[in-house]
ZAMARGU-4260 file (C-alpha; in steps of 0.2 Angstrom, whole numbers, plus 5000, padded with zeros to 4 digits):
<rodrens>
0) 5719/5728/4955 | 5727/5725/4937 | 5738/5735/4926 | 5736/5731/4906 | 5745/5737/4891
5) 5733/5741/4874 | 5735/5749/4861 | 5729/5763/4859 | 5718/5767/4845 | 5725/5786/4841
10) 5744/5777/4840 | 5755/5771/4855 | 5752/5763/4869 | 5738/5768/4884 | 5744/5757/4905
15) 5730/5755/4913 | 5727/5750/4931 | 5709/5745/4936 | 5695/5731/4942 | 5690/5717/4930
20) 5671/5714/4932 | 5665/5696/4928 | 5646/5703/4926 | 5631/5692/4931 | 5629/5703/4947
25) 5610/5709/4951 | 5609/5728/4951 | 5599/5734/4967 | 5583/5741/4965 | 5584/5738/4946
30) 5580/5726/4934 | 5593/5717/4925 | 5611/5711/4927 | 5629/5720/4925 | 5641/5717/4911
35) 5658/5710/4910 | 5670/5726/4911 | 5685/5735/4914 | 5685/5749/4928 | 5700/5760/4924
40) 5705/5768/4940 | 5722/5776/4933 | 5728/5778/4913 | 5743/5785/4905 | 5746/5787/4885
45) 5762/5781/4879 | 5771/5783/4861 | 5780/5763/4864 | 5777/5747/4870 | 5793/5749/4883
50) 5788/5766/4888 | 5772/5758/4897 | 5781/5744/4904 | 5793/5755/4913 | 5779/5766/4919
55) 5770/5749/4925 | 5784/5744/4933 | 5789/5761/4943 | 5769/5760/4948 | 5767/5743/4953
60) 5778/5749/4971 | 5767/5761/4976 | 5747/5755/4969 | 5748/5737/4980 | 5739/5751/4997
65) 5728/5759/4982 | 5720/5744/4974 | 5716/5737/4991 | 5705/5752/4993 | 5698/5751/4978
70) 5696/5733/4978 | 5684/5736/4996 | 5675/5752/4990 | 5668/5742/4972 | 5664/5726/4983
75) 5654/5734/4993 | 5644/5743/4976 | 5646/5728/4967 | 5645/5712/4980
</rodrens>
C-alpha cells in the first residue's frame, strides 16, 4: 500500500491510498493482459497541499494492518 498526493482536477488537492499495478498479468479465462493502474482503496479531497499531508500522515499509523489485507486479497486476484 501507497498514499499519493495529486491534484485534483475540480481544485485542491485529492490523498489517496491504494495498490500500484505493473500490468502485463494474464487474465484468467480471457484473452489479453491487464494494464498498469492505480487501485484506489481510500480518497479524501483537500482545498491545500498541507491539508493532505497532515491527513496522510494521521493515516499512515493506523492503514500499515489495512494494506496488508488488501495487499493478500488483490494477489490472490491478480497473482
Amino acid at each position: 500500500m501507497e498514499w499519493r498526493i495529486r491534484e485534483s482536477g475540480h481544485g485542491g488537492y485529492v490523498a489517496e491510498i491504494g495498490l500500484s499495478h505493473k500490468g502485463g498479468a494474464s487474465i484468467p479465462g480471457m484473452l489479453g493482459y491487464t494494464m498498469p493502474a492505480f487501485i484506489v482503496y481510500e480518497s479524501a479531497h483537500f482545498d491545500t497541499h498541507r491539508q493532505a499531508e497532515k491527513y496522510v500522515r494521521s493515516k499512515q499509523k493506523g492503514s500499515e494492518n489495512i494494506g496488508r489485507q488488501l495487499k493478500q486479497h488483490t494477489n490472490k486476484i491478480f497473482g
